[in-house]
C-alpha positions as CSV (number, residue, x, y, z in Angstrom):
1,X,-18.7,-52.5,-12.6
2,X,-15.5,-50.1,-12.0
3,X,-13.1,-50.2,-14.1
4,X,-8.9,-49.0,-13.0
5,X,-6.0,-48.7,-15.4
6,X,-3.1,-50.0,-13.5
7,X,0.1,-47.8,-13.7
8,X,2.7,-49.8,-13.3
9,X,4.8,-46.6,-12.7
10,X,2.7,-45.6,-9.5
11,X,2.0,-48.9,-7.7
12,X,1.0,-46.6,-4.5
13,X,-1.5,-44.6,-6.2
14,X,-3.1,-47.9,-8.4
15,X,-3.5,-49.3,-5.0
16,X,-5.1,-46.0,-3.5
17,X,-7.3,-46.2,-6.6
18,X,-8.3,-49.8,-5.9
19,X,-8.8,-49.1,-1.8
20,X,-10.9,-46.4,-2.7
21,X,-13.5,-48.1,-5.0
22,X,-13.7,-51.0,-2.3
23,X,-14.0,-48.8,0.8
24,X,-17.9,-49.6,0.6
25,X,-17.1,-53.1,1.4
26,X,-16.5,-55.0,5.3
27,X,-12.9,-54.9,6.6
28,X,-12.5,-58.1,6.0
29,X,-13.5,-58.3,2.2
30,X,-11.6,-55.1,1.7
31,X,-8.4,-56.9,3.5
32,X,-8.7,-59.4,1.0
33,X,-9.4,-57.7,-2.1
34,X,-6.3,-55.4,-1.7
35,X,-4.1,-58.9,-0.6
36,X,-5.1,-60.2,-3.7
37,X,-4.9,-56.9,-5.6
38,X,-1.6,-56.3,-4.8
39,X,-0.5,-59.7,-5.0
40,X,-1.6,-59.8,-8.5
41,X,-0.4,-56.5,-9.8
42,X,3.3,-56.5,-8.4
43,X,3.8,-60.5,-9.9
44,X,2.2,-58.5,-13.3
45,X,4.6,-55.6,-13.0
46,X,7.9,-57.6,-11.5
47,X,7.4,-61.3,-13.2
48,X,5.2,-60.9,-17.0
49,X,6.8,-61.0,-19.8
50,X,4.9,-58.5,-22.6
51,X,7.7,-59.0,-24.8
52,X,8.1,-55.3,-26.6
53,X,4.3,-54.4,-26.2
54,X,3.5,-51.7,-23.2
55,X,2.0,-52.9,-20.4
56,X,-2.1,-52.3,-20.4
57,X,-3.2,-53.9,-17.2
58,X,-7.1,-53.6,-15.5
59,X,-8.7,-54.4,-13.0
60,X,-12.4,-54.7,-12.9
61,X,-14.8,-55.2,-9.3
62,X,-17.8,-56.4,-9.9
63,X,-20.3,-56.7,-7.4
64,X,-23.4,-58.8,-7.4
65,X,-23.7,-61.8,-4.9
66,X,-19.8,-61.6,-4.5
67,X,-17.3,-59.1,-5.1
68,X,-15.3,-60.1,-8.2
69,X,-11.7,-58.9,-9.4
70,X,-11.1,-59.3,-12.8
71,X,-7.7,-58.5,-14.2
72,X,-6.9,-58.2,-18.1
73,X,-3.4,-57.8,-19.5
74,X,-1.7,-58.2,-22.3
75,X,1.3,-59.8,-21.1
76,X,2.5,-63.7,-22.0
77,X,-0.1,-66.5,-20.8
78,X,0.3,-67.3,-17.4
79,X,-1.9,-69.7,-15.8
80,X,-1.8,-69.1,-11.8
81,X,-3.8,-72.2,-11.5
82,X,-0.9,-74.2,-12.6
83,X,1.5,-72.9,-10.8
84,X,2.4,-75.4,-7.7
85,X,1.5,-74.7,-4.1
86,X,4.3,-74.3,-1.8
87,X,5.3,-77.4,0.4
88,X,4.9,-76.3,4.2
89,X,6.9,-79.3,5.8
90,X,10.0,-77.6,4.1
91,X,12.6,-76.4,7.4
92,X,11.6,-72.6,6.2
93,X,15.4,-71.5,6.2
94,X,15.8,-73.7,3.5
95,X,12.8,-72.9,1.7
96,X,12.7,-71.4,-1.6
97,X,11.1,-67.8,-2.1
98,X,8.5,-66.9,-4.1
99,X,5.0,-68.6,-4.7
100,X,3.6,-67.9,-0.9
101,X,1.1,-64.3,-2.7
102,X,-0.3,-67.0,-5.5
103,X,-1.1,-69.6,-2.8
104,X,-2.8,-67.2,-0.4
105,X,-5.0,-66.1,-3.9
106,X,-6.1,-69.3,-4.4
107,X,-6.9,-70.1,-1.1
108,X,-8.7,-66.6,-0.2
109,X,-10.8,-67.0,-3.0
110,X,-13.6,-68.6,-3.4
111,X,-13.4,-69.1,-7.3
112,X,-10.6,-68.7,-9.4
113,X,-10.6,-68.8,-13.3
114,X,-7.8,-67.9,-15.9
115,X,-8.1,-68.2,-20.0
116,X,-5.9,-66.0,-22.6
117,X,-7.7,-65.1,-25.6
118,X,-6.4,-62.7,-28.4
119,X,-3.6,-61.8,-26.8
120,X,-5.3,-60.8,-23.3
121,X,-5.3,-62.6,-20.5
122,X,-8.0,-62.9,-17.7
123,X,-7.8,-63.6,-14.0
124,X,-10.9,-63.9,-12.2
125,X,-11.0,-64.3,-8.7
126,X,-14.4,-64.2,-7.0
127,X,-13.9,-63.4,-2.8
């Protein structure tokens, strides 16, 4: 298992940092384990609330029959598994922004599983 501390100062170079570690994998795998990765990360860094704490954000790939992401943080419980899918009959001028990166995790993914425990919160998401 790899382990990378997120910076949430240096998005560019977390992201190199992830790239790296899944360059081993098929383009397409890769494609969407750096969707997802992103994804993930920028909602963590532009949406969590961690309250007065610093952030401390990792990501773990685990690879046994599938590759698996694991995120920890210690930000405020969010459940991305409750949060609703967008509605695509919406005229798309009129649509509202936002939600479109959580929907494309969930559907990407082949499992996804979320539980806060001791003040850390854990996204799996199994490609």
């Amino acid at each position: 298992m790899v382990q990378i501390q997120i910076d949430p100062q240096d998005l560019k170079k977390t992201l190199e940092s992830i790239e790296t570690a899944l360059l081993s994998f098929d383009r397409q795998l890769l494609y969407k384990a750096m969707l997802i990765s992103e994804e993930v990360i920028v909602n963590l860094i532009n949406h969590a609330n961690f309250q007065t704490k610093t952030p401390d954000i990792s990501l773990y790939i685990q690879k046994d029959e599938n590759l698996s992401l694991i995120f920890k943080d210690n930000a405020q419980p969010f459940n991305i598994l409750t949060y609703p899918d967008p509605s695509f009959n919406d005229n798309i001028e009129k649509k509202k922004l936002g939600g479109l990166g959580i929907y494309l995790i969930k559907k990407y993914a082949k499992k996804v599983s979320y539980h806060s425990q001791n003040g850390v919160n854990t996204l799996k998401v199994v490609l």
